[in-house]
N, C-alpha and C positions, 0 to 999 in steps of 0.2 A: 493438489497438495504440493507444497513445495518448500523443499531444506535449502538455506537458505544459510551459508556459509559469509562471514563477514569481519573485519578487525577494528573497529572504531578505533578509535587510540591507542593501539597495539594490542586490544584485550581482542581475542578469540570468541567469537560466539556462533552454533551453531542455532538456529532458529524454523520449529517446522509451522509453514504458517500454511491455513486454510482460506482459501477466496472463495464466496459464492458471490454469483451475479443476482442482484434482487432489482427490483421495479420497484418506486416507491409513487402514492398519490401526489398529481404536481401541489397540495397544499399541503404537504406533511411537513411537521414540525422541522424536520434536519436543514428545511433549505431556509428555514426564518432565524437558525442556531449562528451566532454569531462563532469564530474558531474558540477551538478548546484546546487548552493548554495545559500539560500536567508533566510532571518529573518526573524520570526515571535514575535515579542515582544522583548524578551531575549533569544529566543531560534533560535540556528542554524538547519536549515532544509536542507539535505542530500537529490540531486535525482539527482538516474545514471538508464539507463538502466541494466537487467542483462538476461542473459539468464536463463529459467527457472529451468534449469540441475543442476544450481550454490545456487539455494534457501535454502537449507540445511545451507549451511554453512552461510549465511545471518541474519544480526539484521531484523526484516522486523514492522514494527508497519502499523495497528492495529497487534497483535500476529495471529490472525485466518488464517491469507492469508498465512502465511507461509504454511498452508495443503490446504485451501480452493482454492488455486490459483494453486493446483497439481489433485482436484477432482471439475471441475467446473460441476454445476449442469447444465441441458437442460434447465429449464425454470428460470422464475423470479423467488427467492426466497426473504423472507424479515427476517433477520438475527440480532438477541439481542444481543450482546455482550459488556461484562463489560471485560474491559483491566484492573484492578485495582490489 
C-alpha cells in the first residue's frame, strides 16, 4: 500500500494506491492490447503493458515503482511517498 503525495500543476493530491504482483499466460489478451488512453480532467492518461526488462528506460509515475517494481518486498509493506 502506498500514499502517495504529489502537485501536478500546483494542485495538491494525496493518492492511496494498491500494487499486486500478478503472473499473466504469455497469450493473454493485455499483451496483443494496443496502449489505452483515457482523460482525467485535462490531463491525458498513458497505459500499455511493458515488460519489466524495459523499466529503465521508461517515464513510470508514481517515480518509486521505477526500483520498487524491480525489488518487490515478501510481505505487505505501507509506503509514504511525496512525488513533489
Amino acid at each position: 500500500m502506498v500514499e502517495n503525495f504529489f502537485k501536478p500543476e500546483k494542485q495538491p493530491y494525496h493518492e492511496i494506491g494498491m500494487y499486486y504482483r500478478i503472473e499473466l499466460p504469455e497469450d493473454s489478451i493485455v499483451f496483443r492490447l494496443d496502449e489505452q488512453i483515457c482523460k482525467d480532467g485535462a490531463v491525458t492518461l498513458r497505459f500499455k503493458w511493458f515488460p519489466l526488462a524495459d523499466i529503465e528506460r521508461l517515464k513510470i509515475n508514481p517515480a518509486f515503482l521505477k526500483k520498487g517494481l524491480l525489488h518487490l518486498p515478501n510481505s505487505t509493506r505501507h509506503l509514504i511517498w511525496n512525488d513533489e
